[in-house]
C-alpha positions as CSV (number, residue, x, y, z in Angstrom):
1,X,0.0,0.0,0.0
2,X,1.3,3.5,-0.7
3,X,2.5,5.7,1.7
4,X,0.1,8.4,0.8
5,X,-3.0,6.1,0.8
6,X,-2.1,4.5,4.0
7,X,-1.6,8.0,5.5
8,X,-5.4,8.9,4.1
9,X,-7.0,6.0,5.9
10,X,-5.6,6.4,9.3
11,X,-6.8,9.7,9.1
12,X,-10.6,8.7,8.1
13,X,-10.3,6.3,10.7
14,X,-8.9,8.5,13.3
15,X,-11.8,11.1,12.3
16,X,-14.5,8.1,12.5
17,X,-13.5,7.2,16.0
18,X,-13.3,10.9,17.2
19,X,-16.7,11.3,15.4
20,X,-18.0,8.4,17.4
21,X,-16.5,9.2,20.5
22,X,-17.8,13.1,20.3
23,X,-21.9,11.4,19.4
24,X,-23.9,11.1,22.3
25,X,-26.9,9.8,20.5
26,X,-24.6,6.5,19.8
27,X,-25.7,5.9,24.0
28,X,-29.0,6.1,23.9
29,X,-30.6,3.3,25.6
30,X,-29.3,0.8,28.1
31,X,-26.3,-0.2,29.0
32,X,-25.0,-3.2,30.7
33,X,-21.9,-3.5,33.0
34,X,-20.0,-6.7,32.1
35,X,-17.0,-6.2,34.5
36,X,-17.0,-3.2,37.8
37,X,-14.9,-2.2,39.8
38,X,-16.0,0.4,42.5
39,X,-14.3,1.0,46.1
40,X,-16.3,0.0,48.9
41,X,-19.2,-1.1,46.5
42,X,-22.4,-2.7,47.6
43,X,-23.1,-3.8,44.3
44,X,-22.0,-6.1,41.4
45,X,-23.7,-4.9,38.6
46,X,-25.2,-1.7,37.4
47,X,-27.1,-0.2,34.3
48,X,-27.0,3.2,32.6
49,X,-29.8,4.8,30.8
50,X,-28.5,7.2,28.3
51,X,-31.0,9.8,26.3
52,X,-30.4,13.0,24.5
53,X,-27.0,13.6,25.6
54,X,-27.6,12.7,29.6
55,X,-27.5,9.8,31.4
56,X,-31.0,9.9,32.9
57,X,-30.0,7.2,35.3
58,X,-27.3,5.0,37.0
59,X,-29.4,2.4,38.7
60,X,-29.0,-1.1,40.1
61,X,-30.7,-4.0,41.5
62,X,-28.2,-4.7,44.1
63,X,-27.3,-2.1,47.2
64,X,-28.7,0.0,49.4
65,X,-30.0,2.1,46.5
66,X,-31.6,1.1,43.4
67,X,-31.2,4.9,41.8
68,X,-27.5,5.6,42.4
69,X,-27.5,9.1,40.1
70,X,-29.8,10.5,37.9
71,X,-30.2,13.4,35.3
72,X,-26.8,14.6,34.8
73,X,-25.4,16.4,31.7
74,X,-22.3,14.4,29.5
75,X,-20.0,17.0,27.9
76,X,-17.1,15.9,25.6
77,X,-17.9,12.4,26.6
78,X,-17.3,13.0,30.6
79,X,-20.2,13.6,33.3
80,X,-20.0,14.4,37.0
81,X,-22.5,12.7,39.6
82,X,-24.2,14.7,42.2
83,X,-21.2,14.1,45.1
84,X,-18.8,16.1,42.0
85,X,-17.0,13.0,41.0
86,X,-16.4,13.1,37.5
87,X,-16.2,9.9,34.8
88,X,-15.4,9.6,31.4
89,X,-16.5,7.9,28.5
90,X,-14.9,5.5,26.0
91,X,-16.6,3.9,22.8
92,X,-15.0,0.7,22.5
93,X,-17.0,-0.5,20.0
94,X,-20.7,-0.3,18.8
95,X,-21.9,-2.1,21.6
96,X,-19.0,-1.5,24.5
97,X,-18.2,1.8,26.7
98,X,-15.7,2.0,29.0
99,X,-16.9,4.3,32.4
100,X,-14.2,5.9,34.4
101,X,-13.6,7.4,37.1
102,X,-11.7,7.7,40.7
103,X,-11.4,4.4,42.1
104,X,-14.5,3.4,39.3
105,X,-14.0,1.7,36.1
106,X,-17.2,-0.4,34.8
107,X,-17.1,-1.6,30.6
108,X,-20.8,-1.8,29.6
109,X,-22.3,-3.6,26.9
110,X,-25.4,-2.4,25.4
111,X,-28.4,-4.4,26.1
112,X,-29.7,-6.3,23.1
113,X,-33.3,-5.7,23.9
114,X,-34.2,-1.9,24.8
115,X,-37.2,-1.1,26.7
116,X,-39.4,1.0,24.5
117,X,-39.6,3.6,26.8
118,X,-36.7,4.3,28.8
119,X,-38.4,6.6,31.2
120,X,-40.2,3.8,32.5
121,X,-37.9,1.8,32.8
122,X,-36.4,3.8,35.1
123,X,-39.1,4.5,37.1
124,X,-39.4,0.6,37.9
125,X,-36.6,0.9,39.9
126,X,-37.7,4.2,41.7
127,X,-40.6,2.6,42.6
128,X,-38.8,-0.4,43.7
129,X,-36.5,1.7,45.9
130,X,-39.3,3.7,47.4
131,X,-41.4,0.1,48.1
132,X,-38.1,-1.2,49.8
133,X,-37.4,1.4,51.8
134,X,-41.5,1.8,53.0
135,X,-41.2,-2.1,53.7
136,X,-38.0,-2.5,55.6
137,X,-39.0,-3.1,59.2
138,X,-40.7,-6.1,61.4
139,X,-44.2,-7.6,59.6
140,X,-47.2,-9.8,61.4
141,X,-49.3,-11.3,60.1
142,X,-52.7,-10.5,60.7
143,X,-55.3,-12.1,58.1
144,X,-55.8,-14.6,55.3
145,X,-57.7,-14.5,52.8
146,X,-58.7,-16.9,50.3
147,X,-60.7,-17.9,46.8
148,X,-61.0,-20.4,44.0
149,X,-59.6,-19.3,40.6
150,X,-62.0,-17.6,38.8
151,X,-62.8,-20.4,36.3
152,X,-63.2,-23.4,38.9
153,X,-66.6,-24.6,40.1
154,X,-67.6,-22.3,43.0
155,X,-69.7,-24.6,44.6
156,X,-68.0,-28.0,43.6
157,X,-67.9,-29.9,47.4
158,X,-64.1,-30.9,47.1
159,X,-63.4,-27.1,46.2
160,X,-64.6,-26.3,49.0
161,X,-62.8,-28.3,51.0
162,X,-60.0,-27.3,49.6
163,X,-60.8,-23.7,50.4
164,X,-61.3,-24.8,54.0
165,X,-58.1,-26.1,54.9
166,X,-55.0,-25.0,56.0
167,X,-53.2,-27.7,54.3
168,X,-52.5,-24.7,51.8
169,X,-52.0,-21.7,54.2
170,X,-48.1,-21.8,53.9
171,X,-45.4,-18.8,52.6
172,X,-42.3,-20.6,51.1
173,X,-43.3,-23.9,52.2
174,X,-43.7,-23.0,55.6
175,X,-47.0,-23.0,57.4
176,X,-48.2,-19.5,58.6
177,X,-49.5,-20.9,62.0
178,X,-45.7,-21.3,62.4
179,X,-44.7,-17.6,62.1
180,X,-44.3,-15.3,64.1
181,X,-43.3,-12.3,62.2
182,X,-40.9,-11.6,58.9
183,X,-38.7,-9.1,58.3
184,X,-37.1,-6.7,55.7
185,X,-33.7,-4.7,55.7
186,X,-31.8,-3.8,52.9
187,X,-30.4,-7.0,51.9
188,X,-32.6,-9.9,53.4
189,X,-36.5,-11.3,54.1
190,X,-36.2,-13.4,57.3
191,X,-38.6,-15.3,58.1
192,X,-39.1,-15.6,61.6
193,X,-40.8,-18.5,63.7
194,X,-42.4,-19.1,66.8
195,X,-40.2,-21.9,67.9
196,X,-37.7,-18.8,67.1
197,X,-36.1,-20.8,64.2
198,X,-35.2,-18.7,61.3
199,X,-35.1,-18.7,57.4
200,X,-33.2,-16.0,55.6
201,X,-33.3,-15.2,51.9
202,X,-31.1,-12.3,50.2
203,X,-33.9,-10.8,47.7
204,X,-34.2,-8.3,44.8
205,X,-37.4,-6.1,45.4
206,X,-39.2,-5.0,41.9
207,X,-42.4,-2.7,41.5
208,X,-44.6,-5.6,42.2
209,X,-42.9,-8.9,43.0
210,X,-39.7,-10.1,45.4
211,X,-37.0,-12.7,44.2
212,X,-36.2,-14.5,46.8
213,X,-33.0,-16.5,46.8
214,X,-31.9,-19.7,48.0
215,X,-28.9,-22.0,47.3
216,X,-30.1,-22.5,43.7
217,X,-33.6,-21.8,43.9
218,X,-35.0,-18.5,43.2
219,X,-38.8,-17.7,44.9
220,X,-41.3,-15.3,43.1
221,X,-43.9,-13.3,45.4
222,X,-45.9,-11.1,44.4
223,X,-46.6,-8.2,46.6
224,X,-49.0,-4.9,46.8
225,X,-48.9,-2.4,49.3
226,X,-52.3,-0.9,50.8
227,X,-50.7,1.3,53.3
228,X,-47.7,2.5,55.1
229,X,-48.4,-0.3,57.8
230,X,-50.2,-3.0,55.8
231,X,-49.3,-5.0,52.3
232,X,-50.1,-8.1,51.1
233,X,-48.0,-11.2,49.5
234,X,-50.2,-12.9,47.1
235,X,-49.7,-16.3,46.6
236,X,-51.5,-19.5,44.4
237,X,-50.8,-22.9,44.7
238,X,-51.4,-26.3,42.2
239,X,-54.9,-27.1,44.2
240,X,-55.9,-23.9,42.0
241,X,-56.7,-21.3,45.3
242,X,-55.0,-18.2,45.5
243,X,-54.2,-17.1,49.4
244,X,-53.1,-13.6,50.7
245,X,-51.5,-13.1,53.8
246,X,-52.1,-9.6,55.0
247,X,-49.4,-8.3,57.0
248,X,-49.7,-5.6,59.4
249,X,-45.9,-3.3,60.6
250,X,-45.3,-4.1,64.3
């Protein structure tokens, strides 16, 4: 190859990259991390929601906070978070950055399926975060309630029956008559008995639902909140009844 010609394409490529390095609208969407490394982290894994030259969010959901920065402004491929730490950005390639900063460094990869509206997407995990932090505390249990799935036969005897016992009246297996109370902080439901026995599961808290995690199992609840000092975890089991256990905060 000729000296000249070899000369022109390094340039067009060294324009290319500095053209792709300079476009913010190349982030837009979600972003991955693959490897992080963070000093005194609570976390292993975060995600960063880029739109219209801002990152709209740095969010997780593992740590203390879900929402770890939001709205700020990205400038010549660098942004600074709201404590005035500042990070830059490096296009690796059309689907890898490179985020760093003092005592950070996270390498992203851009998810493969993008939420069609990013807004939302963050708001699942500021409602998550606002749930968690409204839940964390000690949790009786003061009701049941219980009914057929909508498309069995009301009134069929050994529905009823079913209905009727408390063969089915359990949370993770264990019976409810058993409990005594659970509990939430920022890392782990406990489950706490009467016989003051104990069953602990790390969890990740979404809008709706907990992931509860244990050895190699991972648990599904779904939850709603009715109050500051009552929600409910709704549960359904194979006999085809769905049970609620109605907790009030102690």
């Amino acid at each position: 190859m000729k000296p000249l010609l070899l000369i022109i394409l390094i340039s067009i490529l060294q324009l290319s990259c500095s053209k792709k390095n300079s476009d913010t609208a190349f982030l837009n969407g979600e972003w991955m991390s693959d490897s992080l490394k963070v000093k005194n982290n609570d976390h292993w894994r975060e995600f960063l929601h880029f739109k219209n030259g801002k990152l709209l969010a740095q969010t997780t959901w593992w740590g203390k906070n879900y929402v770890l920065n939001k709205n700020l402004d990205i400038q010549n491929n660098k942004f600074t978070d709201a404590k005035g730490n500042t990070y830059s950005i490096n296009i690796i390639d059309s689907l890898t950055i490179e985020v760093k900063g003092n005592e950070y460094y996270g390498r992203f990869i851009k998810e493969q399926v993008q939420s069609e509206d990013i807004d939302t997407a963050i708001n699942e995990f500021e409602q998550a975060q606002k749930n968690r932090n409204q839940l964390i505390g000690n949790w009786k249990i003061i009701k049941l309630e219980k009914k057929l799935r909508s498309d069995a036969d009301q009134k069929d005897p050994i529905n009823q029956e079913f209905l009727k016992s408390t063969e089915f009246e359990k949370l993770l297996d264990i019976p409810t008559s058993s409990i005594n109370h659970i509990n939430l902080d920022l890392e782990n439901f406990t489950i706490h008995l009467k016989n003051e026995k104990n069953y602990q599961y790390p969890y990740v808290l979404g809008p709706e639902s907990f992931e509860l995690f244990s050895e190699d199992m991972i648990f599904n609840l779904k939850y709603k909140i009715e109050s500051p000092q009552q929600f409910r975890i709704k549960t359904y089991n194979t006999a085809g009844i769905y049970i609620d256990i109605i907790f009030a905060k102690q």
